[in-house]
C-alpha positions in Angstrom: 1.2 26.6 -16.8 0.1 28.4 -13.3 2.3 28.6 -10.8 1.7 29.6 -7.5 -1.5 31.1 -8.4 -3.1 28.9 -6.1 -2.9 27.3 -2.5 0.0 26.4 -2.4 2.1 23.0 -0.1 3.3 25.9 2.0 -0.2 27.4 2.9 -1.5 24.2 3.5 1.9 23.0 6.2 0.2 25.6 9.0 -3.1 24.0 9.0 -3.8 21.6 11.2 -4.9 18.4 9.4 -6.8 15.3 10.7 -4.6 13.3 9.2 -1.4 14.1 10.9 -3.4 13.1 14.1 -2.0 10.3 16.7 -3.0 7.0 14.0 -2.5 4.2 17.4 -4.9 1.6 18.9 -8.3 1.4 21.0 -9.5 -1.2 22.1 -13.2 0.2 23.0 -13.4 3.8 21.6 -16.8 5.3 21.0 -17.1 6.2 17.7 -17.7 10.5 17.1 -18.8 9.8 14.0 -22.6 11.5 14.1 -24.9 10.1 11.3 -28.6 9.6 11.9 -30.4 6.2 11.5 -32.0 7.2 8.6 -28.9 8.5 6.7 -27.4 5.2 7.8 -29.5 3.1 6.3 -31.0 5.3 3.2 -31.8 3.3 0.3 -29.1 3.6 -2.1 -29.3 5.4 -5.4 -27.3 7.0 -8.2 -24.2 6.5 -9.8 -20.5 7.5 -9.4 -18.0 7.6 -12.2 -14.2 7.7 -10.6 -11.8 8.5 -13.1 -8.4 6.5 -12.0 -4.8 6.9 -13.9 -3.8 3.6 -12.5 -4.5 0.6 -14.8 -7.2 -2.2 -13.6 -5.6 -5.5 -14.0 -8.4 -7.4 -13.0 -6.6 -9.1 -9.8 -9.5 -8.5 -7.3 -8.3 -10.9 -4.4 -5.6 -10.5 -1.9 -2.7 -12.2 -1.8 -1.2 -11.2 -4.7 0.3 -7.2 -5.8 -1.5 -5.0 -7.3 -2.1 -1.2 -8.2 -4.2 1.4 -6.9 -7.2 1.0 -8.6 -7.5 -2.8 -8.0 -6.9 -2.1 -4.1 -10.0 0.4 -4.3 -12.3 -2.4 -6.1 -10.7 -5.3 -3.3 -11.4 -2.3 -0.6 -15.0 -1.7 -2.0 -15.7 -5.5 -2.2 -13.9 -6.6 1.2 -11.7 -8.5 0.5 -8.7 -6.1 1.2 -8.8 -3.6 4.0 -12.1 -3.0 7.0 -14.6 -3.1 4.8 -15.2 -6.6 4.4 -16.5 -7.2 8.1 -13.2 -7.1 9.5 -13.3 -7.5 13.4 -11.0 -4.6 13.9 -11.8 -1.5 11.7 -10.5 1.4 10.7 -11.9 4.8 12.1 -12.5 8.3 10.5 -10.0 9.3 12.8 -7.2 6.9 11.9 -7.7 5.7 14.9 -8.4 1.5 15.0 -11.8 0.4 17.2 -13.6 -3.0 17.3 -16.1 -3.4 14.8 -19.3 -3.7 16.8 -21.4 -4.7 13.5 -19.4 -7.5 13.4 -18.5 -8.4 17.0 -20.7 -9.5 19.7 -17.8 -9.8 22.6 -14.1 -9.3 22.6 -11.6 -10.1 25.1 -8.0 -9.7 25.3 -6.2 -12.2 27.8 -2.7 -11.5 28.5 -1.5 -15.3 29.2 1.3 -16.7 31.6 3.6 -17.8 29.1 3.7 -13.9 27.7 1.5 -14.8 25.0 -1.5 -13.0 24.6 -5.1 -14.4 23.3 -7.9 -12.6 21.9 -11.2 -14.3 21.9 -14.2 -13.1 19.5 -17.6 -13.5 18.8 -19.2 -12.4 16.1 -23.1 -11.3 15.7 -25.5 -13.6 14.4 -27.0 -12.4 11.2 -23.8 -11.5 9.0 -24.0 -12.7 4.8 -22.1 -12.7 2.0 -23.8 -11.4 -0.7 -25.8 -14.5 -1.8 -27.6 -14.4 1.6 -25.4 -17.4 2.6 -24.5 -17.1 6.6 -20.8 -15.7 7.7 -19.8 -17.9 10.9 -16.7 -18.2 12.5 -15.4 -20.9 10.3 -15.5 -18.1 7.5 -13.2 -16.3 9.8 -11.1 -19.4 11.4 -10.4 -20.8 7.2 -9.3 -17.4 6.1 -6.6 -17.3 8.7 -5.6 -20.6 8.0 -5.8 -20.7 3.8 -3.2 -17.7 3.8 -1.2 -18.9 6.2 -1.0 -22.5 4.5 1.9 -23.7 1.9 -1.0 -24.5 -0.4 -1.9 -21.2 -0.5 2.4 -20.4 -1.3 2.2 -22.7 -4.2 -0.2 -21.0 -5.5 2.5 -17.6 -5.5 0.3 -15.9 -3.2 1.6 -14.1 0.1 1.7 -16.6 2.9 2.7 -14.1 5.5 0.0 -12.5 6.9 -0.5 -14.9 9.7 3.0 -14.9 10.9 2.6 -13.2 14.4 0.1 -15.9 15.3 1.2 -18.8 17.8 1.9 -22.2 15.7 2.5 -20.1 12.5 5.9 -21.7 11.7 5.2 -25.1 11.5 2.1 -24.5 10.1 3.0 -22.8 7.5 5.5 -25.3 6.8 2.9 -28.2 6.6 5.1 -29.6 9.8 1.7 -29.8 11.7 -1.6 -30.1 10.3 -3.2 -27.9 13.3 -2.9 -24.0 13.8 -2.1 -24.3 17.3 -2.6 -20.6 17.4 -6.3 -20.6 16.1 -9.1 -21.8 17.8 -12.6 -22.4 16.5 -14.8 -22.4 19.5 -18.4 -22.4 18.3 -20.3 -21.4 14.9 -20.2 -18.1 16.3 -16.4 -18.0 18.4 -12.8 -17.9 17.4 -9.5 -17.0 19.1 -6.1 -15.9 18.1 -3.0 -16.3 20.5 -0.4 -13.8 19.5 3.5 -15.4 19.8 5.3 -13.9 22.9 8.1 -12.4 20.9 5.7 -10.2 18.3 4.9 -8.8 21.5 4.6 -5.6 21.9 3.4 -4.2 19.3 2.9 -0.4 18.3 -0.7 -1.3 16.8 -1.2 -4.5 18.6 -5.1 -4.2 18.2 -4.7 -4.8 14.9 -3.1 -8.8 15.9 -6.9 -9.0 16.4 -8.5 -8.3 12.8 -9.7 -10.8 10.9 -11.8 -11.3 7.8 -13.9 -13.9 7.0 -13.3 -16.0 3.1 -16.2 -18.4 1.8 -14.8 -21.3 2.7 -17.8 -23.5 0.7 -16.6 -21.4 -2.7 -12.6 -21.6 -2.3 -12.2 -25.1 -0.7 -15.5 -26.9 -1.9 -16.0 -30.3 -0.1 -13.3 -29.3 2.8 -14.2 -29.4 6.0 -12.6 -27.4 9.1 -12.5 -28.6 13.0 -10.4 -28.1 16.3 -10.3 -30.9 18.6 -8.4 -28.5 21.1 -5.0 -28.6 19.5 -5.6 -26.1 17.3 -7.9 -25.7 14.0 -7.5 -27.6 10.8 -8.6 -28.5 7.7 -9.6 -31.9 6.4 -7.3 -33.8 4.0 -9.1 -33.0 0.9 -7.4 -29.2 1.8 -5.0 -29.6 -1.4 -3.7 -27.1 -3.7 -5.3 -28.6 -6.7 -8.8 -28.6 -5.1 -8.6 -24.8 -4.5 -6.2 -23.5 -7.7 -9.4 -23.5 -9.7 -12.1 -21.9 -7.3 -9.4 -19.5 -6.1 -8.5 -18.3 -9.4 -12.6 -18.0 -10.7 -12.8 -15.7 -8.2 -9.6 -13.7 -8.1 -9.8 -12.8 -11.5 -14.1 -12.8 -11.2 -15.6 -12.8 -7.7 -19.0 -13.6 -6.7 -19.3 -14.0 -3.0 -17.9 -11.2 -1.0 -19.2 -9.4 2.0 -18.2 -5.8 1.5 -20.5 -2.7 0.7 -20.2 -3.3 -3.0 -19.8 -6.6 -5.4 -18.8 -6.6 -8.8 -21.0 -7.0 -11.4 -18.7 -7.1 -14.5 -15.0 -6.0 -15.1 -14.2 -5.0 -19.0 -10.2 -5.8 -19.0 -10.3 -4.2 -22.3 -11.7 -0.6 -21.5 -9.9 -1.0 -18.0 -13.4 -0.8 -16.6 -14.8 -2.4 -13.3 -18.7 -2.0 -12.6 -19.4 -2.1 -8.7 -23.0 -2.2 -7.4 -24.6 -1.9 -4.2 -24.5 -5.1 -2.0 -27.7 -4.9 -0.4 -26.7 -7.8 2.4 -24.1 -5.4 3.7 -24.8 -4.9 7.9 -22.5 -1.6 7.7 -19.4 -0.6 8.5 -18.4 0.0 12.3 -20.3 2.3 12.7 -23.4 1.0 10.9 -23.4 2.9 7.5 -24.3 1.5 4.7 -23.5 2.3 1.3 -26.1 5.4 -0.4 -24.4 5.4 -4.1 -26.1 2.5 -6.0 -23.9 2.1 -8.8 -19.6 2.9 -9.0 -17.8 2.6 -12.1 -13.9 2.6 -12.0 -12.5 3.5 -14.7 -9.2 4.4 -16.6 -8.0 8.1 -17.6 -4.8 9.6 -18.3 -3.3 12.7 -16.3 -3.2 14.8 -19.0 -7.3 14.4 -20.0 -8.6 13.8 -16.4 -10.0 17.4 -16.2 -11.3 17.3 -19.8 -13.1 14.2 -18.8 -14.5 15.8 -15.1 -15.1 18.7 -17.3 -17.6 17.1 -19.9 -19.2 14.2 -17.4 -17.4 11.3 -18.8 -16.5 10.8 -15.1 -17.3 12.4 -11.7 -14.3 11.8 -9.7 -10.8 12.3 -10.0 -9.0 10.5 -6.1 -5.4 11.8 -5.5 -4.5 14.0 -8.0 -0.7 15.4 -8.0 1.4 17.8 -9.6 0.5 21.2 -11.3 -1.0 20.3 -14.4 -3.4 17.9 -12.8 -3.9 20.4 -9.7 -4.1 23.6 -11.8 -6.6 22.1 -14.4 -9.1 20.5 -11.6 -9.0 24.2 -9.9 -9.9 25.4 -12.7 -12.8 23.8 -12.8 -13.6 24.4 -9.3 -13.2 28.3 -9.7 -16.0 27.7 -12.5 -18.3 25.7 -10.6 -17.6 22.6 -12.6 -16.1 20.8 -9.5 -15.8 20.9 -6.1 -12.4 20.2 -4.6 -11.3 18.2 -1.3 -7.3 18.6 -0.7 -4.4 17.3 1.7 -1.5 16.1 2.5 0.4 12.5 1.0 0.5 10.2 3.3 3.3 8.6 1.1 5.9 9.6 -1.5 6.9 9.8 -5.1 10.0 8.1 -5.5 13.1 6.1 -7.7 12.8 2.6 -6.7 16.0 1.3 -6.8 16.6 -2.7 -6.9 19.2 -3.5 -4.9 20.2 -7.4 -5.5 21.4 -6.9 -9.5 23.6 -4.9 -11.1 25.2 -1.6 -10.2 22.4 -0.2 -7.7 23.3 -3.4 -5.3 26.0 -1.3 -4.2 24.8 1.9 -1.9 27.1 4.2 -3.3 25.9 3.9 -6.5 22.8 4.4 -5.3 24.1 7.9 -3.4 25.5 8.8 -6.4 22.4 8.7 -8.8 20.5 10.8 -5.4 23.3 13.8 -6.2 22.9 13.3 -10.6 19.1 14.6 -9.8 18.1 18.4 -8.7 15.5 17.1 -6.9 14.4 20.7 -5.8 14.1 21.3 -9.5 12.6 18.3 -10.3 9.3 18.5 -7.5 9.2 22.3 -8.8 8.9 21.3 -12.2 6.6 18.9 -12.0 4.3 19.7 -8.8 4.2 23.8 -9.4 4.6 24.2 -5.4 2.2 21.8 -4.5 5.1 19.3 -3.1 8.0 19.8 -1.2 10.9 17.8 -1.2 11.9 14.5 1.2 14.8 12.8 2.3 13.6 9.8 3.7 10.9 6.6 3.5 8.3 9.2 5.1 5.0 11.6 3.7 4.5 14.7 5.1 1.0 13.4 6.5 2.6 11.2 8.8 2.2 11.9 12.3 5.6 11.1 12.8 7.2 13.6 10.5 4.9 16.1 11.6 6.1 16.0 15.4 9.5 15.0 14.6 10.1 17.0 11.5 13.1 19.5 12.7 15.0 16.2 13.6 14.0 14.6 10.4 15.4 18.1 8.6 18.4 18.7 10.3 20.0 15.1 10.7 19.1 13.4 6.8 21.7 13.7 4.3 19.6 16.0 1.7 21.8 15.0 -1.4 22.4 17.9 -2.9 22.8 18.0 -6.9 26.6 17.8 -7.1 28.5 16.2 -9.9 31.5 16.0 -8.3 30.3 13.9 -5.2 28.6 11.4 -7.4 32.3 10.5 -9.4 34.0 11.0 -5.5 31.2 8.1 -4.7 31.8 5.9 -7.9 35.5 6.4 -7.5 35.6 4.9 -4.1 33.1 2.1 -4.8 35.7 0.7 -7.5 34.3 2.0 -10.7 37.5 2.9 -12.0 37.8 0.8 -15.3 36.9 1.0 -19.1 35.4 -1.8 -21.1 39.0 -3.1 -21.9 39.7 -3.1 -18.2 42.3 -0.4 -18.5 41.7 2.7 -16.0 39.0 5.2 -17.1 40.0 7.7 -18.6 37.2 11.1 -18.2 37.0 12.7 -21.8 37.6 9.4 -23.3 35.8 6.8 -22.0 32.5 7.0 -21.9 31.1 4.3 -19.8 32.7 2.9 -16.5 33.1 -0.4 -15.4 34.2 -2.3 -12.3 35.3 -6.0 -11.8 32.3 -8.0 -10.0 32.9 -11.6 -9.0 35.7 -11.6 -11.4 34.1 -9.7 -14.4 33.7 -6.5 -15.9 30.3 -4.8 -15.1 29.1 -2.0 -17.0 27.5 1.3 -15.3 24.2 1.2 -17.1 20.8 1.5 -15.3 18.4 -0.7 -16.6 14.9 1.8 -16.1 11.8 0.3 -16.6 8.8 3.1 -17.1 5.2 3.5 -18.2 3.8 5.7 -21.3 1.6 8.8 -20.5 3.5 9.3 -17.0 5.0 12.8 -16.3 7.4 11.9 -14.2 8.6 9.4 -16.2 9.1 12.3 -18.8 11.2 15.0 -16.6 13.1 11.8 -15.5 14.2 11.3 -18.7 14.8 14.8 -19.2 17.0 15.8 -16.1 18.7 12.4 -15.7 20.7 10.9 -18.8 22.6 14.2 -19.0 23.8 14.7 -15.7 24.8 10.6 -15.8 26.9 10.7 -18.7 29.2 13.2 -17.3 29.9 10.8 -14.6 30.6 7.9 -17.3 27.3 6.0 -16.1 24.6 5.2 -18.6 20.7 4.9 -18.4 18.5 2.7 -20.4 14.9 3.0 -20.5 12.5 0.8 -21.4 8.9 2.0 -21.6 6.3 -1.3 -20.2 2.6 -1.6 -19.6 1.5 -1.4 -16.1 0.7 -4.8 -15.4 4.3 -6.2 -16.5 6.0 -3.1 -15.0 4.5 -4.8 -12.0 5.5 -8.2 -12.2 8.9 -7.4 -13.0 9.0 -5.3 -9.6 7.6 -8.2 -7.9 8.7 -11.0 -9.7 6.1 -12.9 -10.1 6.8 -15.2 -13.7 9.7 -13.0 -14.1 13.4 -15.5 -14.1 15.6 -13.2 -14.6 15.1 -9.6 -13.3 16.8 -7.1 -15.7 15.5 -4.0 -14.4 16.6 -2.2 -11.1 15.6 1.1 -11.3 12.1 1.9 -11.2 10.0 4.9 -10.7 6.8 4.3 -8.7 4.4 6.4 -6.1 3.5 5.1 -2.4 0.8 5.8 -0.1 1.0 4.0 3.5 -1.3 1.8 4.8 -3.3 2.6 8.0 -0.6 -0.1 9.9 2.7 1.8 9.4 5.0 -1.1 9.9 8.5 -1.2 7.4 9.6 -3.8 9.8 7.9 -5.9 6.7 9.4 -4.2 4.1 12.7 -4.6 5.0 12.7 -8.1 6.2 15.6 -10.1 5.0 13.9 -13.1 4.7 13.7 -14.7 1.6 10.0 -14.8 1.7 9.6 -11.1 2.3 11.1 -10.6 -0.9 8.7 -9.1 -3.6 5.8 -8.9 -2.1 6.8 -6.8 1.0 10.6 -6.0 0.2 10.3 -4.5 -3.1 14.0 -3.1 -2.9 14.9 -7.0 -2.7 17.5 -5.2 0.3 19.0 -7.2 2.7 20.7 -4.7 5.7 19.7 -6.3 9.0 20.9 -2.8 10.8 17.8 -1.1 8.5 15.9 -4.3 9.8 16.4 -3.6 13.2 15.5 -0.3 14.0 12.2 -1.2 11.6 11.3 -4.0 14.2 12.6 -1.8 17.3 9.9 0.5 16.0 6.7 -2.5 15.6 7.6 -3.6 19.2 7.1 -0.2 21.1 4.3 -0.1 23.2 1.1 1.2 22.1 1.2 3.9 24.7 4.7 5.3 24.5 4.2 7.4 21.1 7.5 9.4 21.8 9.2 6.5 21.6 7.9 5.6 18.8 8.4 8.7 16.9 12.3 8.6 18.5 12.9 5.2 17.1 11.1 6.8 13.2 13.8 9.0 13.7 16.4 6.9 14.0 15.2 4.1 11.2 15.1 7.1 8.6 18.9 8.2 9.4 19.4 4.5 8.3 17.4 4.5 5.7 18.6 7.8 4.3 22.3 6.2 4.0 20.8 2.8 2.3 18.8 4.9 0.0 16.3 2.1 -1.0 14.8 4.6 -3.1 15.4 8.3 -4.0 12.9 9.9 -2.4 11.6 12.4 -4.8 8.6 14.5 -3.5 5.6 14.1 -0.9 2.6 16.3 -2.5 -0.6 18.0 -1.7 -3.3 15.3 -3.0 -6.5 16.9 -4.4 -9.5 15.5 -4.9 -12.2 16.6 -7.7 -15.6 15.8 -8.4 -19.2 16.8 -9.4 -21.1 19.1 -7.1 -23.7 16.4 -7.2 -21.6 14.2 -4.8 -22.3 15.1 -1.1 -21.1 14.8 2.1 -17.5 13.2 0.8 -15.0 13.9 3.1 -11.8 12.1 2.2 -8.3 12.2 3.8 -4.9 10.3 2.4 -5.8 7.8 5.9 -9.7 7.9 5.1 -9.8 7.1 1.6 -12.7 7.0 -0.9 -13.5 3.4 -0.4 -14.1 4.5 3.0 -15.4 7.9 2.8 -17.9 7.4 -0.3 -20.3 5.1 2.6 -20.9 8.2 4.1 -21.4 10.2 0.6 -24.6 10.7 -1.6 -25.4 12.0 -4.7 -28.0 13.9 -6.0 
């Protein structure tokens, strides 16, 4: 294996990346992006094979979790993300702007009542990709469907509309009108933000909306606003839409974005993307100039084989010094051209925190000082990641202006057998099997009384095959456990019910609580979600299944900072990762360099860990 051989996490920390730019609102930035007419609107062409290590399930509608790879077909399709003619986009920059393709006129009204209403009106001439028209009932029906109980009885995330005004009996089915919503014309909507999600860091963002075919999910439903509020007729039941909704969640046909699907092969974990050619363009205009993309699955260990020999194209976010060193390789042979930078997210030990012994936080402590975590990123990165302490990657702006406060004040865990028995010791785990007081040298295995019972010390891990960190976990851990009389049990899963066990969707009774997974950030940073204790949050936002309403807090003090004060902002990060560094949600195991690698016939890609390849490949051609 290389090592250090080439650029290294610690060259790339004194460059100056895009990335770690100031990621806030505006409301009417110019875009810099410079791309001629003709460029803009080329006529599409080629093909582009992306080689992915994260299964495909399939699941190509939001609302329900997913992976990585079925977020970049939802992305490439629109319906997930900006590209699906979202009102509010995402810019190069990280930056978020109106989307003038889409909108006509925008105004913000702050109201009397400290509510504030944004009224929009989208451009005439906007399809889905059978040439039907997009109005503002597309727009208006989205809003309401995931907002409505029908929509939560059909285990989808209900949540999203949550900072609109009316939300709460809506949602409940209380009142039949979204008092919050309007529908003004075939062409006009408004939103009326709720004075207490006011303000918020990214408030611009209260604003984006995406439009759902309304004829294809609720066939026969009709929508109106006599000026109460929007709503939908009474034939809006969760029976009419469980079949439509599912057709196209598992197989969709109308969608708006730059590419539709044009078949999905569950059993080669292949998805088939082609050009939509109704697509107006992003925000800025661009339209897609690669005909055909094909997602499809590979394994870390023969990505570069398959690069190598043209079985794919593209390998997106590839970590750790095997991966890294073999796509260099490549590159210093002039098989592949590379494209690097910083995580904006983290590799981590997921740690549920509702069952069994990781509900208590000095378990949890204790299993952060049973890992060399040094060790481990140098093991398995090769110097290409570095170490962090809290819910944060090393692309964040935050960390980047607030990193000697983030170094000096985390607790770093340091490997250290005796802290973890000091931990488990004063948590109560003091007892064998019979009950009697552990004995070190004898006993094996510690217990503690729980609600009146003994409970044994044994981490239930749930993995996937083919996954080197799942291999140096199970390499460095068990040892260092057992001398501490805690066990670990692994059981290997395939992806998709890895997944549902961490979000428990069909699952009854959760077994596992120690998980390990990989993050990256969405453009919105806002944990204020993921840490909610509400019931509802749980799963699909609160993964931990953690209820501590002081980690709570200082997530929501964050969200309602003022989108101008970004030192207070990055203060109150500051003060939510001290929090969060004590909870330890996760064990936070490295934040890498990313690299991407493809065939020199791709051009013009220019991919960050904010501007990702279903946004950056608009702007990319091949030749």
């Amino acid at each position: 294996m290389k090592k250090f051989t080439k650029k290294t996490l610690s060259l790339l920390l004194v460059l100056t990346l895009a990335v770690t730019s100031f990621v806030g609102c505006s409301s009417n930035k110019k875009s810099t992006d410079k791309k001629s007419s003709e460029t803009k609107t080329a006529k599409a062409s080629g093909q582009l094979i992306i080689g992915d290590i994260t299964d495909l399930t399939g699941d190509f509608m939001s609302g329900w979790t997913s992976g990585a790879s079925d977020m970049r077909v939802r992305e490439l399709i629109g319906t997930y993300g900006y590209n699906g003619y979202s009102t509010i986009a995402l810019a190069k920059d990280g930056t978020f702007v109106q989307n003038k393709t889409v909108l006509k006129d925008f105004k913000s009204e702050d109201n009397s009542d400290g509510t504030k209403t944004f009224t929009m009106t989208i451009n005439d001439g906007l399809t889905w990709n059978d040439g039907t028209a997009i109005t503002a009932k597309d727009y208006v029906f989205s809003i309401l469907l995931t907002s409505s109980k029908q929509w939560g009885e059909l285990e989808a995330d209900t949540t999203s509309g949550n900072y609109i005004a009316g939300y709460d009996d809506f949602n409940k089915g209380t009142t039949k009108e979204f008092t919050g919503v309007h529908l003004l014309s075939d062409n006009q909507f408004s939103i009326t933000v709720k004075k207490e999600k006011l303000p918020f860091f990214y408030e611009l963002t209260y604003a984006a909306a995406t439009p759902s075919p309304m004829a294809v999910y609720a066939p026969g439903v009709t929508l109106k606003d006599d000026g109460n509020g929007a709503y939908l007729s009474k034939e809006f039941t969760t029976a009419l839409i469980k079949d439509p909704i599912n057709k196209e969640r598992y197989n969709p046909t109308v969608t708006c974005g730059p590419y539709k699907v044009e078949s999905f092969d569950k059993g080669g974990l292949t998805a088939t993307l082609v050009v939509n050619d109704k697509y107006a363009g992003d925000y800025t205009g661009q339209k897609p100039q690669i005909e055909k993309i094909i997602i499809k699955k590979v394994t870390s260990a023969t990505a570069a084989d398959e690069l190598k020999t043209g079985n794919v194209d593209m390998l997106n976010q590839m970590g750790g010094a095997d991966s890294i060193n073999a796509g260099l390789d490549l590159v210093d042979q002039g098989i592949a051209k590379d494209n690097s930078y910083l995580r904006n997210g983290y590799g981590m030990i997921v740690f549920t925190c509702d069952i069994g012994p990781t509900q208590f936080v000095k378990v949890r402590q204790a299993i952060a000082h049973l890992l060399d975590r040094n060790e481990f990123a140098n093991q398995y990165s090769g110097g290409y990641a570095s170490v962090v302490n809290g819910a944060y990657g090393l692309a964040q702006w935050m960390y980047q202006e607030k990193k000697d406060d983030i170094n000096s004040k985390l607790d770093s865990y340091a490997y250290d057998i005796d802290a973890a028995k000091k931990l488990l010791v004063e948590d109560g785990w003091t007892l064998n099997k019979d009950g009697k007081n552990f004995v070190e040298g004898t006993d094996k295995l510690r217990y503690k009384k729980v609600d009146g019972k003994l409970m044994p010390l044994t981490i239930q891990w749930a993995n996937t095959a083919n996954n080197p960190v799942s291999d140096l976990l199970s390499t460095m851990l068990p040892s260092s456990m057992e001398k501490v009389g805690m066990k670990l049990e692994a059981t290997t899963l395939d992806w998709g019910v890895l997944i549902n066990n961490i979000y428990r969707q069909g699952i009854d009774k959760p077994k596992y609580n120690m998980f390990n997974m990989g993050n990256s950030f969405a453009s919105v940073y806002d944990p204020s979600n993921e840490y909610n204790t509400d019931d509802s949050y749980m799963g699909m936002y609160n993964q931990n299944y953690i209820r501590d309403q002081k980690l709570y807090d200082l997530a929501l003090a964050m969200k309602q900072t003022d989108s101008k004060d970004k030192e207070g902002y990055a203060s109150k990060w500051v003060e939510f990762e001290k929090q969060w560094n004590y909870d330890l949600p996760d064990l936070p195991l490295y934040s890498d360099e990313y690299h991407d690698f493809y065939n020199p016939k791709l051009v013009g890609y220019e991919g960050n860990s904010i501007w990702t390849p279903s946004y950056a490949l608009l702007y990319a051609h091949v030749k």
